[in-house]
C-alpha positions as CSV (number, residue, x, y, z in Angstrom):
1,X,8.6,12.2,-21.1
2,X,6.5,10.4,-23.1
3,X,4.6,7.3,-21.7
4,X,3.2,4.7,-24.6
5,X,1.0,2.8,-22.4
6,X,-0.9,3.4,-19.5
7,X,-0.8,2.2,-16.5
8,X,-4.3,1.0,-14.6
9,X,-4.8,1.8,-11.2
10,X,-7.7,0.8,-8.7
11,X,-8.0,1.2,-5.2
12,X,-10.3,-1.5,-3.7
13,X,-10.4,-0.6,0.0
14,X,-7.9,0.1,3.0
15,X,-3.8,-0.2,1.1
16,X,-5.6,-3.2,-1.3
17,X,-5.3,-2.0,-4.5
18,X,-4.7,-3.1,-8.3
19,X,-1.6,-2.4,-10.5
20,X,-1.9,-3.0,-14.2
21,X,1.4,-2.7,-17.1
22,X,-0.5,-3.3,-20.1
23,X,-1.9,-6.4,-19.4
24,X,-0.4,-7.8,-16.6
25,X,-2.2,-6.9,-13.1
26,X,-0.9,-6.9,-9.6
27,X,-2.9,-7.6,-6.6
28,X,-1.4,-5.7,-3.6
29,X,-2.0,-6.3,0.1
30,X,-5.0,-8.2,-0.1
31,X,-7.2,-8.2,2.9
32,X,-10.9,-8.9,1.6
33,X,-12.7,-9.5,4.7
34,X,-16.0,-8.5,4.9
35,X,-16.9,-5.8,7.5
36,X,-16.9,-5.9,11.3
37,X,-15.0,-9.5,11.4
38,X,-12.6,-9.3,13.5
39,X,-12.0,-7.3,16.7
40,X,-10.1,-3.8,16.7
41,X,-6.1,-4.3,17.0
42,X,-5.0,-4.0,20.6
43,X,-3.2,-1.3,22.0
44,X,-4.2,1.4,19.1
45,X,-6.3,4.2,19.0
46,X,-10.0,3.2,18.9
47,X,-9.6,0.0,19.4
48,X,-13.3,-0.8,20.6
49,X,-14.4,-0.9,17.0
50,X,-14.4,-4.0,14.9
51,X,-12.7,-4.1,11.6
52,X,-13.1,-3.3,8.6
53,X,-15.2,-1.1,9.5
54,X,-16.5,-0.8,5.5
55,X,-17.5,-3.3,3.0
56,X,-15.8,-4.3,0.1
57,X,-16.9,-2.5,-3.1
58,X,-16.4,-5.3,-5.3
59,X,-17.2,-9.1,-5.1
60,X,-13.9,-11.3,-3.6
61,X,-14.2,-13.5,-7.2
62,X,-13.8,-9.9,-8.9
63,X,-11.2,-8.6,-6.5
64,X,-8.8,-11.7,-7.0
65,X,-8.6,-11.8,-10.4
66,X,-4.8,-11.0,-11.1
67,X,-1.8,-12.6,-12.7
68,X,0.3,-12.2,-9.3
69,X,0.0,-10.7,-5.6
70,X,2.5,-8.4,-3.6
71,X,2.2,-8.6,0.0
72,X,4.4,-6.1,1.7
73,X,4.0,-7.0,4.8
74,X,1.8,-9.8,6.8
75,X,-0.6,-7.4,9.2
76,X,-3.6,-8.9,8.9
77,X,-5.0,-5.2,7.7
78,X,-2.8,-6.3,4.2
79,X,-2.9,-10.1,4.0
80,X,-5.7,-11.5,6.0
81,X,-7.6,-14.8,6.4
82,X,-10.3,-13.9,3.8
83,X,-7.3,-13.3,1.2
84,X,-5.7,-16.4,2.4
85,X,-9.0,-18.4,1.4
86,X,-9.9,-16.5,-1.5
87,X,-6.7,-16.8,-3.9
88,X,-5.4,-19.5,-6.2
89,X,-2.7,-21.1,-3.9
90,X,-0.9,-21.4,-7.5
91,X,-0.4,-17.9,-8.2
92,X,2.8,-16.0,-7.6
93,X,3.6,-14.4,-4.6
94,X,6.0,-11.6,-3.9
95,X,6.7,-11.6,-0.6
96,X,9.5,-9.2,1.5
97,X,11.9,-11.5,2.8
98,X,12.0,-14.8,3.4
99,X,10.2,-14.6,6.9
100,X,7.2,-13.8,5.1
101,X,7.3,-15.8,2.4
102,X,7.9,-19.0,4.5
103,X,4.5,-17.8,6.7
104,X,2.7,-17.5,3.2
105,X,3.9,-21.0,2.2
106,X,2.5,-22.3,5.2
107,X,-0.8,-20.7,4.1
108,X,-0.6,-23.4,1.2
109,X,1.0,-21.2,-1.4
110,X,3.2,-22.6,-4.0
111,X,4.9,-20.2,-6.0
112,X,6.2,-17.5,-3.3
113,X,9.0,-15.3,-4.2
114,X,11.1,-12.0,-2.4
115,X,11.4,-8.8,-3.7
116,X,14.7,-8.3,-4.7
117,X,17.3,-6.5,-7.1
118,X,16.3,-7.9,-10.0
119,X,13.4,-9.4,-9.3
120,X,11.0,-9.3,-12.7
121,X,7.4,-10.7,-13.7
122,X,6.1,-10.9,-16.8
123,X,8.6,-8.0,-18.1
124,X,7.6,-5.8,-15.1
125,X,10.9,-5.1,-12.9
126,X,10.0,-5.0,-9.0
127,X,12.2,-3.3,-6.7
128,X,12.2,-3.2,-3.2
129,X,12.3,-0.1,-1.0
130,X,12.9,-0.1,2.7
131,X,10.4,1.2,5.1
132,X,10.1,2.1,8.3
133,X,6.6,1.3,10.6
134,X,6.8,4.1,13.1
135,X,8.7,6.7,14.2
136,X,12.1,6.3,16.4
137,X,10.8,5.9,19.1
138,X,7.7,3.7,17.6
139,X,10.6,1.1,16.9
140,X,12.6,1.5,19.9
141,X,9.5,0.6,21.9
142,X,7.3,-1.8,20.0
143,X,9.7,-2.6,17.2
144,X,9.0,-5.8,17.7
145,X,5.5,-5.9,17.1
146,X,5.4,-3.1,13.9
147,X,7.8,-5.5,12.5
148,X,9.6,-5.3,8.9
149,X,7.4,-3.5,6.1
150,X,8.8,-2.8,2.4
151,X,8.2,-0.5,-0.1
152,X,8.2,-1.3,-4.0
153,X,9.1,0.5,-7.3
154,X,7.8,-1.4,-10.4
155,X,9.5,-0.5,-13.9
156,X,7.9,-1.6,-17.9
157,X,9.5,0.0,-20.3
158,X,7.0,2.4,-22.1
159,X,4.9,3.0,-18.7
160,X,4.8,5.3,-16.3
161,X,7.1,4.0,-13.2
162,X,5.0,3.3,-9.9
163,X,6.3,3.4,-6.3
164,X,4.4,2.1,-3.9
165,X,5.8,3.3,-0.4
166,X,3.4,0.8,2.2
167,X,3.3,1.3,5.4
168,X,6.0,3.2,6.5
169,X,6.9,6.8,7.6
170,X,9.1,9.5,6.0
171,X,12.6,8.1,6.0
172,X,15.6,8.7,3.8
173,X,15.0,5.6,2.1
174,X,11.8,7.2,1.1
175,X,12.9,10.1,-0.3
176,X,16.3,8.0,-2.5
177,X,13.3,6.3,-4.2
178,X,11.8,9.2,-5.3
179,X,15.4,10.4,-6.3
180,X,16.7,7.5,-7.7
181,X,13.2,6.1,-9.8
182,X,11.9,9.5,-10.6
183,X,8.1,7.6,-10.4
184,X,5.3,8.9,-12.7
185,X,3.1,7.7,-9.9
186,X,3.3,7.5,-6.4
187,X,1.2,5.3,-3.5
188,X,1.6,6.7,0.0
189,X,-0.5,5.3,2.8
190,X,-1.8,8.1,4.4
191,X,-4.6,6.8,7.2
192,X,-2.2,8.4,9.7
193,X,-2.4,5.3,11.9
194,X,-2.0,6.1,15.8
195,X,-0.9,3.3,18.5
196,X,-2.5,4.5,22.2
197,X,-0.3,6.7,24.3
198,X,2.1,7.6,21.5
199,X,2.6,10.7,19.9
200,X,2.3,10.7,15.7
201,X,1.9,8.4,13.6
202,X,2.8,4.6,12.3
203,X,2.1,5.3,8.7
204,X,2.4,8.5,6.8
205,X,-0.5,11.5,6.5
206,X,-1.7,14.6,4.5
207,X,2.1,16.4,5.5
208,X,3.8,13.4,4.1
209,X,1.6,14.0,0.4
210,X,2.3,17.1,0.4
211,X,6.4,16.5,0.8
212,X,5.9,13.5,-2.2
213,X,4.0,16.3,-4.2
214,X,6.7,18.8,-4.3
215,X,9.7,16.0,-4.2
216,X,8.4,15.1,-7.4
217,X,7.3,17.7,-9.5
218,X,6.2,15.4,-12.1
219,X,4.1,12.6,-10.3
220,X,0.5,12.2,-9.5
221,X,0.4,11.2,-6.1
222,X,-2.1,9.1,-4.9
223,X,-2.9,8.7,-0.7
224,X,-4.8,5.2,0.1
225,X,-5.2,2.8,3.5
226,X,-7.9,5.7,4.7
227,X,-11.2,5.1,6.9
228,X,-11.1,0.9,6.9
229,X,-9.5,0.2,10.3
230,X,-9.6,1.4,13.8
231,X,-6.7,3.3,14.3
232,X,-7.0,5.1,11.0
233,X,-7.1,8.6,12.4
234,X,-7.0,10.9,8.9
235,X,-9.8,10.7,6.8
236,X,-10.1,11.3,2.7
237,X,-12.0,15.0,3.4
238,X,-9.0,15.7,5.6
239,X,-6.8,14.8,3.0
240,X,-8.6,17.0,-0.1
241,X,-9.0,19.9,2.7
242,X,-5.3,20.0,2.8
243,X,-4.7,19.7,-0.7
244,X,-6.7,22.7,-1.6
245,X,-5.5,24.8,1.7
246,X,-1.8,24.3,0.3
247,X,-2.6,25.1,-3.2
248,X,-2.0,21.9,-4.7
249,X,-3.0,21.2,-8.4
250,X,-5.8,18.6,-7.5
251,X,-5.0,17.0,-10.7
252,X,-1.6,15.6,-9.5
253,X,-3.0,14.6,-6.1
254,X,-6.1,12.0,-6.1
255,X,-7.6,10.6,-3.0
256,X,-10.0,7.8,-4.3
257,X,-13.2,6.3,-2.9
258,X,-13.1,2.3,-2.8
259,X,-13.8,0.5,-5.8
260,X,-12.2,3.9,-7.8
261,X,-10.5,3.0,-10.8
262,X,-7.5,5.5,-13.3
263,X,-5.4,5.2,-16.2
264,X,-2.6,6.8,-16.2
């Protein structure tokens, strides 16, 4: 299939990255604190460091220059005080459901909306996608605190189609989207993110881009939210190790530094 426009993608740091149809550019999970600000999160796998544990490669003024902002969930590790300061409390806002967005208003924001079907911006459709913040278990016993997390699909006509899984693990839901939106590109979260005395993980990993590589024979898939925070546990060289043990063409499957930018 033939694409007429590209579609821009930059990763800024942790699962903040930049979306761009032509030229209208999403801002994604924000969190733009600088390093060591905050304490590790409690109850996860090295929690004695402070986080981000990395800079920002760009300046905040550069960083926030978008036409709108999806937050897909409110961890302060994707929409954090920094971000909350740092953004036009005009812009739009697409939030997951209407818990969230009534916590972003509260922030000061004006214009917050949810993801839903049918839910367009500037000629861009956004869909959302379920996820699921742990395993079973993971959500029979700390459901409460993982919370709801969403996925999103956005659509132009003449672009590549984008799907943006968040934080979430390997569910059905994940793999109807990839059935359903057949994306050009796919976002997986792959910091393999571990919660103390629990086996695997919160988030996906290297397996999990390997499974979105070969359920889509088409996309480039792209593994972000790597070597910011505490209890990310798999790093980038883990990720191209595994890419090259299982043969993967490296050209479908990118693993970019912060501040790394594509068109696609």
């Amino acid at each position: 299939m033939t694409h007429a426009s590209t579609v821009g993608f930059q990763l800024i740091r942790n699962a903040t990255i930049k979306l761009s149809f032509g030229d209208t550019t999403f801002l994604v999970d924000p969190m733009l604190a600088p390093k060591d600000s905050f304490p590790g999160f409690p109850g996860t796998v090295n929690s004695h460091l402070r986080n981000p544990t990395v800079e920002l490669p760009l300046s905040t003024a550069d960083i926030v220059q978008a036409d709108a902002v999806i937050v897909t969930h409110i961890h302060p590790d994707h929409w954090d005080a920094a971000a909350i300061a740092a953004l036009p409390k005009d812009i739009p806002l697409f939030a997951q459901n209407a818990n969230d967005a009534a916590d972003i208003r509260n922030s000061g924001f004006t214009d917050v909306r949810v993801i839903g079907a049918g839910t367009e911006f500037q000629g861009v459709r956004l869909s959302p996608v379920k996820g699921q913040h742990g395993s079973e278990t993971h959500m029979a016993m700390v459901g409460s605190f993982l919370g709801e997390t969403v996925g999103v699909v956005l659509q132009r006509p003449g672009h590549r189609t984008v799907y943006i899984a968040g934080d979430t693990v390997w569910t059905p839901d994940v793999d109807a989207a990839i059935a359903d939106y057949q994306p050009g590109l796919i976002v997986l979260n792959t910091g393999y993110a571990q919660i103390a005395g629990f086996e695997g993980s919160i988030i996906m990993g290297k397996e999990d881009l390997g499974r979105a590589y070969r359920a889509a024979p088409g996309a480039t898939v792209i593994g972000v939210h790597m070597e910011a925070f505490n209890h990310m546990m798999q790093s980038r060289r883990e990720l191209l190790d595994y890419v090259a043990e299982q043969g993967l063409d490296a050209a479908r499957v990118l693993v970019p530094e912060d501040g790394q930018a594509y068109r696609f």
